[in-house]
C-alpha angles and dihedrals in degrees: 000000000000116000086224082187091066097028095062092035078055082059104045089047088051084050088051105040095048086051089054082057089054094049100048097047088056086049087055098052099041084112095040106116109249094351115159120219116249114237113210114181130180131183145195129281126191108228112226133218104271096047108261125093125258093007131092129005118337132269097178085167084083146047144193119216106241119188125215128214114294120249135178136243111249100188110133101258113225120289118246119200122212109156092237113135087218097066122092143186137192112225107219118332129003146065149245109244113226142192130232123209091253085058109248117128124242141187137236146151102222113118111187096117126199136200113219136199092289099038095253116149116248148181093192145359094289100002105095116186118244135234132211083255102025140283125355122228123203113208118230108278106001134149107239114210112186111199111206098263097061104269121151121217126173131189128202101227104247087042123090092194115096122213127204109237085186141277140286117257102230113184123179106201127179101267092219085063090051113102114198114227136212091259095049106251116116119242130188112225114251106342139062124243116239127236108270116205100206094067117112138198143191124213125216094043140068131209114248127209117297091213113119102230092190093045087043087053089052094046085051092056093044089042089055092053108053082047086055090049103047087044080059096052093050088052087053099046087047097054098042081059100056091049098051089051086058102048090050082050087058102041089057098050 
């Protein structure tokens, strides 16, 4: 027979724990340029009279701990100036479109650009940022000047004429199409997402993570505790069970 008592407090410290997961990853990433909180909700499910959720007679005494799919939190993070010409923030919505090394393309708003060896353009090692007609390539030494809607220009110190290197791609999807991946970066299944005009961005800054660090240290201590709570239930039910058991064993003897 199911202990329905432990079973149900198993569910609410798995919640808890996996919640705990959640919230210290966002504490992790609250200096992560253009990171988006991750959202983990759970409710609340009446366990039924045979045991399994939403199946049988009711038990509404009793609930399991059910979690939904996990989201992300698209509020704009703060802006941080620096002054360097490779940093890069969106204003409002939108984001830079990227490319991983197997060669789909991504999207992030993270905005601390890099120049590699070979002057490509990069957001990251192997993560070059792509441009409405590929990749943009940054000559040695040169000034880089970034216009608001994306363009690219470069000038060779000693020259007063600007070139343009290219132009970001700035793309502006639907964020209940966006997909978060293991790496971080947010794809859309199955499609790419096209350039949008109206996207505007800002150089010398960079935006910075919109997770909350004070508010995640608060969660983690929440979070604990109702582990701690639901540990202690199990050790209940479980001794309550025990001594049930001992008391049957008496009254047959």
């Amino acid at each position: 027979m199911i202990n329905r008592f432990a079973y149900t407090s198993m569910t609410g410290a798995k919640a808890s724990t996996e919640q705990l997961a959640v919230t210290s990853n966002n504490l992790a990433n609250s200096l992560t340029p253009g990171f988006r909180e991750v959202i983990s909700a759970y409710r609340a499910v009446p366990l039924r009279g045979d045991g399994v959720p939403f199946t049988g007679n009711g038990a509404d005494t009793r609930v399991f701990a059910v979690d939904t799919t996990p989201a992300s939190n698209f509020t704009q993070g703060q802006l941080q100036t620096t002054g360097n010409s490779l940093d890069v923030a969106i204003k409002g919505d939108g984001m830079f479109a990227v490319r991983r090394p197997d060669g789909q393309e991504a999207y992030t708003r993270a905005g601390k650009f890099m120049v590699n060896d070979v002057g490509l353009l990069m957001v990251g090692k192997d993560v070059p940022v792509v441009g409405v007609g590929g990749s943009i390539t940054i000559p040695v030494g040169a000034i880089v000047q970034i216009a608001e809607d994306g363009a690219v220009y470069t000038q060779i110190p000693g020259n007063q004429f600007l070139n343009q290197a290219g132009k970001l791609k700035l793309v502006n999807p639907n964020t209940n199409s966006l997909v978060r991946a293991a790496d971080g970066l947010f794809d859309i299944p199955g499609e790419q997402a096209a350039p949008d005009a109206s996207v505007r961005v800002v150089q010398g800054a960079y935006e910075m993570s919109n997770n909350n660090p004070t508010l995640a240290m608060v969660q983690m201590i929440d979070q604990s505790r109702m582990f701690d709570l639901n540990s202690k239930s199990i050790t209940y039910a479980d001794q309550n069970a025990r001594s049930a058991t001992s008391l049957l064993s008496l009254s047959r003897a």
